[in-house]
ZAGUSE-106316 format. One record per residue (C-alpha): residue in three letters; x, y, z. Coordinates in steps of 0.02 Angstrom, whole numbers, plus 32768, in hexadecimal, padded with zeros to 4 digits. Example, Ala and Ser with C-alpha at 12.3 -4.5 7.8 and 13.67 -1.06 7.14 Angstrom:
BEGIN
Ala82677F1F8186
Ser82AC7FCB8165
//
This chain:
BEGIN
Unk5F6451A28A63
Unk5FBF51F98AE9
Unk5F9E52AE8AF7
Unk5FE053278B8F
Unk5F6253908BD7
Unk5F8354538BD5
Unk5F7454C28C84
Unk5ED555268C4F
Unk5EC655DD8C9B
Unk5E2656638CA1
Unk5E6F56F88C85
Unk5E2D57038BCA
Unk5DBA57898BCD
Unk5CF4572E8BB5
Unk5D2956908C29
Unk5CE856A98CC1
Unk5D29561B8D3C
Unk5D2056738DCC
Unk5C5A562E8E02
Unk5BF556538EA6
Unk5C0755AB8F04
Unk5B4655458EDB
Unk5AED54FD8F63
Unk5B1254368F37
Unk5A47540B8F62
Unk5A2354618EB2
Unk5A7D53D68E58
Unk5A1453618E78
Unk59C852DC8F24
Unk5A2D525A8EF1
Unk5AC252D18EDD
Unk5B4D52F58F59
Unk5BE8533D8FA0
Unk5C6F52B78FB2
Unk5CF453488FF5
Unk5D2154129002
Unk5DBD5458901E
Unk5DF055169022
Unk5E9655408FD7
Unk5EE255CD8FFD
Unk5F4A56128F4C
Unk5FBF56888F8B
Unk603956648EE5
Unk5FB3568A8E67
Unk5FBB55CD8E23
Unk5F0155E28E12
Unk5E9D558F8DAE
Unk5F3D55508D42
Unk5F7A54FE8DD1
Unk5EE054A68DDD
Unk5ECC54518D3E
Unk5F7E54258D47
Unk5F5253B48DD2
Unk5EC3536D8D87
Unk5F3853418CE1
Unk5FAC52D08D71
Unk5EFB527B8DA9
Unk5EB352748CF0
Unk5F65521F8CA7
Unk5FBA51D98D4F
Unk5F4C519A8DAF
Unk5FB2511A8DF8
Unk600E51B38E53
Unk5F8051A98ECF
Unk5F2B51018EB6
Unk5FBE507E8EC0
Unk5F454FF48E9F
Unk5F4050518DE2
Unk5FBF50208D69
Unk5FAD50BB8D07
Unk5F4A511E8C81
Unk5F2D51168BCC
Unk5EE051A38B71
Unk5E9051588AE6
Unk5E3C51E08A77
Unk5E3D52928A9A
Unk5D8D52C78A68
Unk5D75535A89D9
Unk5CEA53DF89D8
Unk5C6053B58984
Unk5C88544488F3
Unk5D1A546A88C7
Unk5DE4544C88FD
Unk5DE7541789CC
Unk5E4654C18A2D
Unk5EA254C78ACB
Unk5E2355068B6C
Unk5E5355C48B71
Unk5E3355D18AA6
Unk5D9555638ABB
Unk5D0355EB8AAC
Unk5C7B55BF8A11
Unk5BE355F489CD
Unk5B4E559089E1
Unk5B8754D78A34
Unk5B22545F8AA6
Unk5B50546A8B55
Unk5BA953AB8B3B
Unk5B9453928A7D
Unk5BED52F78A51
Unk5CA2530B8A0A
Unk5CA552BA8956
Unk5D2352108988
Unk5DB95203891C
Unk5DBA51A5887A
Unk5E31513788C5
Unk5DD45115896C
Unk5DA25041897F
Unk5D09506489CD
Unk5C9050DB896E
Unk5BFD50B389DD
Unk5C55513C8A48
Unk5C0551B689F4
Unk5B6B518D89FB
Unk5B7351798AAF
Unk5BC4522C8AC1
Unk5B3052698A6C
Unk5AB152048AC5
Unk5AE952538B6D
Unk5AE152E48B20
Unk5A1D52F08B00
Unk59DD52758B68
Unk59FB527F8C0F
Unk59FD532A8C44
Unk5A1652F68D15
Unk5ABB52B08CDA
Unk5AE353408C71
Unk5ABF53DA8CEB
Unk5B42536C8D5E
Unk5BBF53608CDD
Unk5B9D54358CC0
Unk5BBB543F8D7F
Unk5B2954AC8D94
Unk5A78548F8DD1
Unk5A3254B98D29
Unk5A42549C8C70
Unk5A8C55418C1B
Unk5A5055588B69
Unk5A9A55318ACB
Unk5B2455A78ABB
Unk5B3555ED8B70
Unk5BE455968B7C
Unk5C6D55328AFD
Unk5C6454978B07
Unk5CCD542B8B6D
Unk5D6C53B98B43
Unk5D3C52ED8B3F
Unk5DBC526B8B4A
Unk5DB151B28B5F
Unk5E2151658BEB
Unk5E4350B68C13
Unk5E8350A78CBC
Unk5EF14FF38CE0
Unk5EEB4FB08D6D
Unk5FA24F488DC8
Unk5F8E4E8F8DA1
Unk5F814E338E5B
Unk5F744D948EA8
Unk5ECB4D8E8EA7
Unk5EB24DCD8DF9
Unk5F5F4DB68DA4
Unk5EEC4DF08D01
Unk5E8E4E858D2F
Unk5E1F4ECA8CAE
Unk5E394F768C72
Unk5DAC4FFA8C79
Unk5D6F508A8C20
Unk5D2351428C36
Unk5D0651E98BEE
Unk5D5E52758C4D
Unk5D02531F8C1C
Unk5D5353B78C43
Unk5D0454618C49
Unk5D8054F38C60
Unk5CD855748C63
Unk5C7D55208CE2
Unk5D3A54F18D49
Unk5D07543A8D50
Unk5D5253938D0B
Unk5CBB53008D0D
Unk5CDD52208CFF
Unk5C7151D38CC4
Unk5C91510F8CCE
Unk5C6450AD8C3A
Unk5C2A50048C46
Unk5C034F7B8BBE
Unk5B444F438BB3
Unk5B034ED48B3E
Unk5B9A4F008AC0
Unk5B754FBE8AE0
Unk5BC5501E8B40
Unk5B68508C8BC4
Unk5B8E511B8C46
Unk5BAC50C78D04
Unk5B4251388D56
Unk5B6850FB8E07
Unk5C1C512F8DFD
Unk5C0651D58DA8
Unk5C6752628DF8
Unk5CAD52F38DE3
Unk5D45538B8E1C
Unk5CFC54358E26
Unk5D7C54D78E54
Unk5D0855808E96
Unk5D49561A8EB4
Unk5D17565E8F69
Unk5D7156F38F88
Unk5E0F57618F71
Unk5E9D56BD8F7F
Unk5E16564B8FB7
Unk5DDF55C58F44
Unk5D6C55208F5F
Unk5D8C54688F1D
Unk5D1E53F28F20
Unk5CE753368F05
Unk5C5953168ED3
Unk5BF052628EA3
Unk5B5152608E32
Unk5AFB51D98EA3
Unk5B7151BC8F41
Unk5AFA514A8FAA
Unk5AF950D08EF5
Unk5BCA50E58EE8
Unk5BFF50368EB6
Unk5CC1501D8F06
Unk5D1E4F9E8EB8
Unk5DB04FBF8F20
Unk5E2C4FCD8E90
Unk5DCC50378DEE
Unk5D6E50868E61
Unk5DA750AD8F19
Unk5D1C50E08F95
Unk5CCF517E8F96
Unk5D2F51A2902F
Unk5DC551958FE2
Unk5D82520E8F5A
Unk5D6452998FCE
Unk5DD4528F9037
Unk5E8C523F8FFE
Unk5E7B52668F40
Unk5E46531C8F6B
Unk5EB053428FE5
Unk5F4053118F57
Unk5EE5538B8ECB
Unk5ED554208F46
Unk5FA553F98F7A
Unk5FEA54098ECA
Unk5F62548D8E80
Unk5FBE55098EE7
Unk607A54C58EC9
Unk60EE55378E86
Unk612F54948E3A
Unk615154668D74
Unk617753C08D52
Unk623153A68CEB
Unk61EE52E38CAE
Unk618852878C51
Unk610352258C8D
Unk613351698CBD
Unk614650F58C33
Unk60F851688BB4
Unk615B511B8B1E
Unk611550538B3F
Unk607450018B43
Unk603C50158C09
Unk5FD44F798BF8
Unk606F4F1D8BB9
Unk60CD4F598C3A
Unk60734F258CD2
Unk605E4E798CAB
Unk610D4E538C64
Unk614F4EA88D07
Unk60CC4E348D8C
Unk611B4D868D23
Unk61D94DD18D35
Unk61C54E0A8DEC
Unk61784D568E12
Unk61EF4CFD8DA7
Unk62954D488DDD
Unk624B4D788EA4
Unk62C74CE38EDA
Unk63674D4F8EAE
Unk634D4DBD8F3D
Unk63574D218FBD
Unk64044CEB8F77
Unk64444D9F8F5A
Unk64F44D928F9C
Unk65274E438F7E
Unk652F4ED08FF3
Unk64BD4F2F8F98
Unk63EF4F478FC7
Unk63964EA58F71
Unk62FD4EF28F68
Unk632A4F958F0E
Unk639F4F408E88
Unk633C4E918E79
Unk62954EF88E4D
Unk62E94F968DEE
Unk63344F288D78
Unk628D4EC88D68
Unk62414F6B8D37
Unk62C64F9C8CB8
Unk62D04EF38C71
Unk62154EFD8C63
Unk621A4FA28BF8
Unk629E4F798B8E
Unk62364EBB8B69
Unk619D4F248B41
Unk62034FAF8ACB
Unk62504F348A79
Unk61B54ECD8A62
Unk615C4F708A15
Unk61F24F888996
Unk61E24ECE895E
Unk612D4EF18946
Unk61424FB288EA
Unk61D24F55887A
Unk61754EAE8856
Unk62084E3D8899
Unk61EF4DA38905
Unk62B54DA08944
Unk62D74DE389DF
Unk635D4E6589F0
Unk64124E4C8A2F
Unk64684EBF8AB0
Unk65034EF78B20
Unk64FC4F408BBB
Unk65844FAE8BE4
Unk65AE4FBC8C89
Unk65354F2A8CC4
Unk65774F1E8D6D
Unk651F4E9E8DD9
Unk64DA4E498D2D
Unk642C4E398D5A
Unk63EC4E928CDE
Unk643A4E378C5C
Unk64174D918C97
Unk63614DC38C92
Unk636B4DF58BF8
Unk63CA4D678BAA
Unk63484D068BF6
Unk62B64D3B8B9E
Unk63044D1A8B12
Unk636C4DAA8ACF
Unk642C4D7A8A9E
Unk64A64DED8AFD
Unk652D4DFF8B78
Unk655B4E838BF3
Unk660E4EBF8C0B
Unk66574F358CCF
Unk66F24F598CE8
Unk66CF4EED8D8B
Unk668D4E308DAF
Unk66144E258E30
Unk65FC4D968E96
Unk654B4D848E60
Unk658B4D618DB4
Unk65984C948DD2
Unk64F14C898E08
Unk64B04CAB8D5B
Unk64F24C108D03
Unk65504C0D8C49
Unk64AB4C4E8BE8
Unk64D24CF48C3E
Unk65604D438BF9
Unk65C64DB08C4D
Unk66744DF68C24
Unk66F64E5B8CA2
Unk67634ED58C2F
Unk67784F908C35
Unk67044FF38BB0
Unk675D506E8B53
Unk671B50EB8ADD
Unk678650B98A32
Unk674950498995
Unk67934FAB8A0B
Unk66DA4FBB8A6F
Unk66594FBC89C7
Unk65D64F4789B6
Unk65994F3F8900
Unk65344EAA8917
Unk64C74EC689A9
Unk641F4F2889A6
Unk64314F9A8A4D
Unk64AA4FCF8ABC
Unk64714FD18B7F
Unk64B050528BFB
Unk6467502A8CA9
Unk64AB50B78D1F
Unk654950B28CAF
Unk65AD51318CFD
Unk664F51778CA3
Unk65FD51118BFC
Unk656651728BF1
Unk659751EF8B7E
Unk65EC51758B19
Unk656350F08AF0
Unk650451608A6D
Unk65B251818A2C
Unk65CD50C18A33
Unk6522509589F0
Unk65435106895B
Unk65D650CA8926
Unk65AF501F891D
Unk653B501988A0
Unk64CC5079885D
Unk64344FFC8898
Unk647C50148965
Unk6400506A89CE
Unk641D507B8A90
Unk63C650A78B3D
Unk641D50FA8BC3
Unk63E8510D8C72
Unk6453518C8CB5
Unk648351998D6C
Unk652B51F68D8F
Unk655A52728D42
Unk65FE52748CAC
Unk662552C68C34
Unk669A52698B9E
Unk6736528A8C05
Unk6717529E8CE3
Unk669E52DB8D37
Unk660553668CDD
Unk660054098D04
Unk656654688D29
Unk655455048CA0
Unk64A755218CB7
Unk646355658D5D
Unk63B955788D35
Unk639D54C88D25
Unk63B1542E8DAC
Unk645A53CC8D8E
Unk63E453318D55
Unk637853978CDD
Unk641853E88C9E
Unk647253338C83
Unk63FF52D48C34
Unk63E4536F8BBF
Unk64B853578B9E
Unk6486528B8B7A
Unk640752BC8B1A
Unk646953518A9D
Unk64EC52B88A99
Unk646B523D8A48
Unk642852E489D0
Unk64E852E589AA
Unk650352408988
Unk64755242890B
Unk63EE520A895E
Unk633152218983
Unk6346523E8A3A
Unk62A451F78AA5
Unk629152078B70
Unk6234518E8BEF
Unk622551898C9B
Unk623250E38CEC
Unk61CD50B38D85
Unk625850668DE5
Unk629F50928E8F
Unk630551118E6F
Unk631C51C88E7A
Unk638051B48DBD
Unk62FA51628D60
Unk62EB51C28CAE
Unk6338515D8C1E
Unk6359519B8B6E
Unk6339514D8AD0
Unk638951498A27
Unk632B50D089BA
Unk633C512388FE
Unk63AC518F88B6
Unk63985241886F
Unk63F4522A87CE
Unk640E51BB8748
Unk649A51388747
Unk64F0517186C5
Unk651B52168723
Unk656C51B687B3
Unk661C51EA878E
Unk65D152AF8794
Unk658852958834
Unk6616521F8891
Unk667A52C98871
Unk65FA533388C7
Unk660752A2895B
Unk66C552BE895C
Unk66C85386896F
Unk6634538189EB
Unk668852FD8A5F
Unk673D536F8A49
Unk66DD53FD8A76
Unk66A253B98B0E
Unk674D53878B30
Unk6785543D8B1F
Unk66F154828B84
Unk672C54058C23
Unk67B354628C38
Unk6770550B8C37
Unk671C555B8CE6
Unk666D55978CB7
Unk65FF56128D09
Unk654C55F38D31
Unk651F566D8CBF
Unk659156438C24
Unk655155B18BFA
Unk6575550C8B7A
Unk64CC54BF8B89
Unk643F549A8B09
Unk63DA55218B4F
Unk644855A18B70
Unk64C3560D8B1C
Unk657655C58AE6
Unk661A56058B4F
Unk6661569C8AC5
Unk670E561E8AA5
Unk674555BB8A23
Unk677655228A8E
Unk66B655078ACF
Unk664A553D8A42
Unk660C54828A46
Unk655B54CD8A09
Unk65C354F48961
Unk659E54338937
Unk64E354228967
Unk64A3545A88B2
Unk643753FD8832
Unk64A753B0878F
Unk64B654268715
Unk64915408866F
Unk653153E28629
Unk655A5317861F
Unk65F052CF868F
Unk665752D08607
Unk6653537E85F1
Unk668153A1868D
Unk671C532586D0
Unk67AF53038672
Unk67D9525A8636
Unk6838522486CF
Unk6799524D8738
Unk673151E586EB
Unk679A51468705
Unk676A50B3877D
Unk67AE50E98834
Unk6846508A885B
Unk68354FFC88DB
Unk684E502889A2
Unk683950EB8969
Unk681E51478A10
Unk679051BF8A20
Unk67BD52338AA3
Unk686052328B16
Unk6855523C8BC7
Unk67B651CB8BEF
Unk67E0516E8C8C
Unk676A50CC8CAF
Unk675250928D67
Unk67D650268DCA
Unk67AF4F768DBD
Unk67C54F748E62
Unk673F4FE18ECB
Unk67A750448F57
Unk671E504A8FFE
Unk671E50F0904A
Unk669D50E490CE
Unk670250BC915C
Unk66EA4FFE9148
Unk679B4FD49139
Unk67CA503291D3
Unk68304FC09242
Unk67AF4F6992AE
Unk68024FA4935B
Unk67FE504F933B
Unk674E504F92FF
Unk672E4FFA9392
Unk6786506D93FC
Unk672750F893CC
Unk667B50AA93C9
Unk669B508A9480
Unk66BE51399494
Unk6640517D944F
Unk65BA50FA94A0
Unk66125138954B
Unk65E251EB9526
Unk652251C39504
Unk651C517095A5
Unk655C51F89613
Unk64DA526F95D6
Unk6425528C961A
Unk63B551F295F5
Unk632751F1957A
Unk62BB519495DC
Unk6300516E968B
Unk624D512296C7
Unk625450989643
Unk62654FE9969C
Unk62F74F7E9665
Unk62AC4EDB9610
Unk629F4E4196B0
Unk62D14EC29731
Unk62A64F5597A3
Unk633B4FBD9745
Unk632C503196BD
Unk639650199628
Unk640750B39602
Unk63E150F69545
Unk645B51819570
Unk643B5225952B
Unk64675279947B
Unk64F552E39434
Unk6522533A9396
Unk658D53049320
Unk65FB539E933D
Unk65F8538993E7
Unk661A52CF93D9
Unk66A952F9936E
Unk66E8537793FE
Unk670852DE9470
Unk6792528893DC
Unk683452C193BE
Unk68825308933D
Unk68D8527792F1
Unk6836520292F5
Unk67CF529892A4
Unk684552B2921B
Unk686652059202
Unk678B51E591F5
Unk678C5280916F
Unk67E8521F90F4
Unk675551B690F4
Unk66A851D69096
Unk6648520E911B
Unk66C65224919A
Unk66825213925A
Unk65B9520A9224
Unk65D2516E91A6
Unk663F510C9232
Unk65B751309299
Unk652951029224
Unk6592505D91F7
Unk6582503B92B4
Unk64D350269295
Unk64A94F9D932F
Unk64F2501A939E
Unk64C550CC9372
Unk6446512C930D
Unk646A51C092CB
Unk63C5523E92A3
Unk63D15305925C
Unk6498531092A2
Unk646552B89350
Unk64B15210937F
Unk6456518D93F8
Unk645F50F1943E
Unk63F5509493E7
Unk6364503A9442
Unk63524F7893FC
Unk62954F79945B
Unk625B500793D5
Unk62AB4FB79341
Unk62534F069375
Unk61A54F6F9353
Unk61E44FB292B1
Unk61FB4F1F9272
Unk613F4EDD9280
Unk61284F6D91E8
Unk61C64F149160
Unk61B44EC990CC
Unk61AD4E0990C5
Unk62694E1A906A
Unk62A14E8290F7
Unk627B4DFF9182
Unk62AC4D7B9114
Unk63624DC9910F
Unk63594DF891CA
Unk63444D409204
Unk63D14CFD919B
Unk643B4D8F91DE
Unk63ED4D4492AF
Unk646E4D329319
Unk650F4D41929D
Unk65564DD59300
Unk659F4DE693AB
Unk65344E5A9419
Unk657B4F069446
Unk64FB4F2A94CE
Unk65104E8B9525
Unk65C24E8D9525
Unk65DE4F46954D
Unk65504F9A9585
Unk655A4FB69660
Unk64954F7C9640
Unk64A34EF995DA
Unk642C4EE69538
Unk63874F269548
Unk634C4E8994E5
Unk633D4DD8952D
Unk63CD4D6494D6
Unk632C4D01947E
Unk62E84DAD9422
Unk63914DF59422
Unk63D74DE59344
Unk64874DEF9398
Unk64D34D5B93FD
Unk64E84D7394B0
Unk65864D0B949A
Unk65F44CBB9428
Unk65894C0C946B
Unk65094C5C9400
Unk65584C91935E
Unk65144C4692B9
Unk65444C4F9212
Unk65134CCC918F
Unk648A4C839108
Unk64D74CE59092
Unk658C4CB590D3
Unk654E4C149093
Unk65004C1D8FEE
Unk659B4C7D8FD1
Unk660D4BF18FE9
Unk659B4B808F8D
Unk659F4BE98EF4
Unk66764BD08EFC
//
């Protein structure tokens, strides 16, 4: 079961958080402080802000602790009598200071219980640390506190590609401001408490905006560290605190869902080590100009989710046939080759071919051809429709998924941001442009008919929240009802394009509707009434659509062929010309380091000085500046593009210095080098054949050729011309 935490707060009258700060030796001798810190609450997030941080620890652990794959909150414990109550409602008449919460009917493991209540009476030492206090307060003195079973899952490794899972109670207790783990371990086919590894987060008021957190471990000098489940004590009381006492005090609320809160976690991180190994290859042969790394291992991670979705449906619907798919707008392919390759019938269709595309072999299929929104692009025979950073289609695939069959669901990833026709436009200023346009994807799907579920992905990327639409909010034989409420919606989004907004009149789900009759899209977000279909369209309505019907007019798909903008296709002389230029005006200026010797001499090696980009831009005429600004990016991305040449850092350009990149690179990824060394010596160098001191790097440790006797060609150039 997966339950969210609420932010608890003292300022219920007869909850006293606010506690004198108790001398840790009354806890016990084999009790200790792991940590303190003093946190100074000048925004009043107090004590709120600190259970909110102790929800990220108690359901994201892997936030902090990488080695962790996640959290799974198993069964939210119940008071003992009675319904269970959030923390500020929690005062009771009469309860044991940790009387065991009654387990759910439905919970696998009854024994629980008995253990809850064991703990309870038997071992008081245990249960004075768990009240944070140095001794046992009568029956009654305080409610009792929350109890909820966690099962923390550790990443699947080389050296233990099956990690077993563990298990502990997490007791929180709002009265006494502490939150208590206790690990559970399996004896004998019982489980018991973990002693060793007990500990516990305690927040204390000191004084005025002064509060105390600390760390604290039932038997520290016993603490068993298994490196992964359980980190050192250390790490406890120092880098785990140091996070909690950060975001207790963050004036920060959190947009998203959790990661992967819609799948099995378990599923997930072993599905996602056996695709990472399996398809790690692709990132040695990847012969576009794109990062490997990111796009390799993103679409690892969204192929993984979508395996283990799917995987869950088949099990909820009792089916054994995996599902078919389409991705629209599957650019460089790879996620639908994975895909196809574990088994799942599909194809993927861009408006481009990449050159990646040959690599994959005929079981992948990919089309080229320009998707436009009319009944031309329906799939009635496939299960889901894919929209992987979609772009201008976004909008469209829940249209697309509901018109081609009743039985089409879809997940969307959006990244840029359309609308059905150009570009969106922001109508809601009291929301971020991302929160704001997933909200528009998401009153789309609610449109469309469907039950609209979010996710966020764990995948390298800033756009990482996907949207679901897996069943459908009405019955199929209302669909003719509902594709008319698609059609208005969709024309009056059409009509709202091409209408300026204010921030304050605004179209949005959460916010009022522009006073017009061209925008009043909201008019079409209402529940079906109770009269049938054919009540309510005439005749003619309720007829098949006619073939190649077009949806909207004035939906524009991308150019097949991608026009570059970033000062690449700049004739090579005059970028030449004014890297030169601009090299010469680094040198003239004060050194950075005059006193540094020059590598196999008594000379120093000029690094120049630095200049602004303004002032760099000073030095270049008109013509050349005007001509750079019809570029993306203008002077700084020529400059950036010249990257064995000049850095450019907060405005400032440099010379760059190959001696400090050669140390950099001790700290990159095994990928990184990899790529590097087939890159070695492809390149003419510009220091050696320009610079008045030559390069600062021997010609042996030196990735450019000091002459065209040392050229080689690209790896990549290669496999390239293989693949043709």
């Amino acid at each position: 079961m997966r339950q969210r935490w609420r932010s608890a707060s003292s300022s219920r009258a007869g909850v006293p958080l606010v506690l004198p700060d108790p001398a840790i030796e009354v806890l016990g001798s084999n009790m200790g402080l792991l940590g303190r810190a003093l946190v100074t609450d000048g925004s009043a997030q107090l004590p709120s802000g600190f259970w909110s941080a102790v929800a990220v620890w108690v359901e994201r652990p892997q936030v902090v602790n990488k080695r962790l794959c996640g959290a799974r909150l198993e069964a939210p414990g119940r008071p003992a009598r009675g319904r269970a109550r959030e923390p500020e409602d929690s005062a009771g008449p009469d309860r044991g200071a940790l009387e065991a919460p009654r387990a759910p009917s439905s919970d696998p493991d009854p024994p629980l219980e008995d253990l809850f209540r064991s703990l309870a009476s038997a071992d008081e030492e245990v249960l004075r640390f768990v009240r944070g206090t140095g001794e046992a307060k009568p029956r009654g003195a305080s409610p009792e506190p929350e109890v909820m079973l966690r099962t923390l899952i550790p990443k699947p490794s080389a050296a233990l590609p099956w990690p077993a899972p563990r298990r502990e109670m997490v007791v929180r207790d709002v009265f006494n401001g502490t939150v208590t783990f206790l690990p559970l371990e399996e004896e004998e086919q019982r489980l018991q408490v973990k002693k060793n590894n007990i500990y516990q987060i305690q927040l204390r008021h000191n004084k005025d905006e002064e509060w105390y957190i600390s760390m604290l471990a039932f038997s520290p000098k016993r603490w068993d560290s298994d490196g992964v489940i359980y980190p050192k004590s250390s790490w406890l009381g120092k880098e785990l605190l140091s996070k909690l006492s950060k975001w207790s005090v963050e004036n920060k609320k959190n947009e998203f869902k959790s990661t992967l809160s819609l799948i099995s976690l378990m599923k997930y991180s072993q599905i996602y080590q056996e695709l990472k190994k399996k398809y790690k290859e692709m990132v040695k042969v990847w012969p576009e100009v794109t990062d490997p790394e990111k796009f390799v291992y993103e679409d690892v991670a969204i192929a993984t989710y979508l395996l283990v979705l799917w995987e869950e449906e088949r099990a909820e619907k009792g089916i054994t046939e995996k599902q078919s798919f389409v991705d629209l707008g599957c650019g460089n392919g790879l996620l639908v080759h994975i895909l196809s390759n574990e088994g799942h019938p599909g194809r993927g269709i861009d408006v481009r071919r990449r050159k990646i595309w040959n690599m994959y072999g005929p079981q992948t299929q990919l089309e080229e051809s320009a998707i436009r929104p009319n009944d031309s692009y329906l799939f009635p025979d496939v299960d889901w429709l894919i929209g992987n950073h979609s772009d201008e289609l976004t909008p469209w695939i829940p249209v697309i998924a509901a018109r081609s069959s009743y039985n089409c669901r879809y997940f969307v990833l959006p990244c840029c941001f359309f609308d059905f026709t150009g570009k969106y436009s922001r109508r809601q200023s009291k929301k971020t442009q991302y929160r704001e346009y997933l909200d528009f994807i998401k009153e789309v799907g609610l449109t469309c008919g469907f039950h609209v579920e979010e996710d966020c992905l764990r995948i390298p990327s800033t756009k990482r929240v996907c949207l679901i639409g897996k069943s459908r909010t009405y019955p199929a034989p209302e669909e003719a009802l509902v594709d008319k409420q698609r059609t208005q919606y969709i024309d009056s989004r059409q009509s709202c394009a091409q209408i300026p907004h204010s921030e304050d009149s605004s179209c949005s789900s959460s916010g009022s509707t522009i006073e017009t009759n061209h925008c009043n899209h909201h008019a079409y977000l209402n529940y079906l009434s109770d009269e049938s279909p054919e009540d309510q369209f005439p005749e003619d309505e309720r007829k098949v659509p006619q073939e190649n019907r077009i949806w909207i007019s004035g939906f524009q798909p991308r150019d097949k062929i991608e026009h570059v903008r970033n000062c690449a296709s700049l004739p090579r002389d005059f970028i030449d010309h004014i890297v030169l230029k601009v090299a010469n005006l680094l040198l003239n200026e004060k050194q950075q380091n005059p006193k540094d010797p020059f590598i196999g001499s008594s000379k120093t090696w000029n690094r120049g000085g630095s200049l602004s980009l303004a002032e760099v831009a000073n030095h270049l005429d008109r013509e050349t500046l005007q001509r750079l600004k019809r570029e993306c990016g203008g002077l700084q991305t020529l400059l950036k593009n010249s990257h064995q040449i000049f850095e450019v850092v907060n405005g400032r350009v440099y010379i760059r210095d190959w001696r400090e990149e050669k140390t950099a690179k001790k700290n990159q990824s095994e990928a990184k080098r990899r790529l590097s060394s087939e890159a070695f010596k492809t390149r003419l160098c510009w220091f050696f054949m320009h610079h008045p001191d030559g390069c600062s790097l021997t010609s042996e440790s030196c990735p450019y050729a000091h002459g065209t006797q040392e050229l080689r060609q690209s790896q990549i150039l290669k496999k390239i011309k293989q693949i043709h």
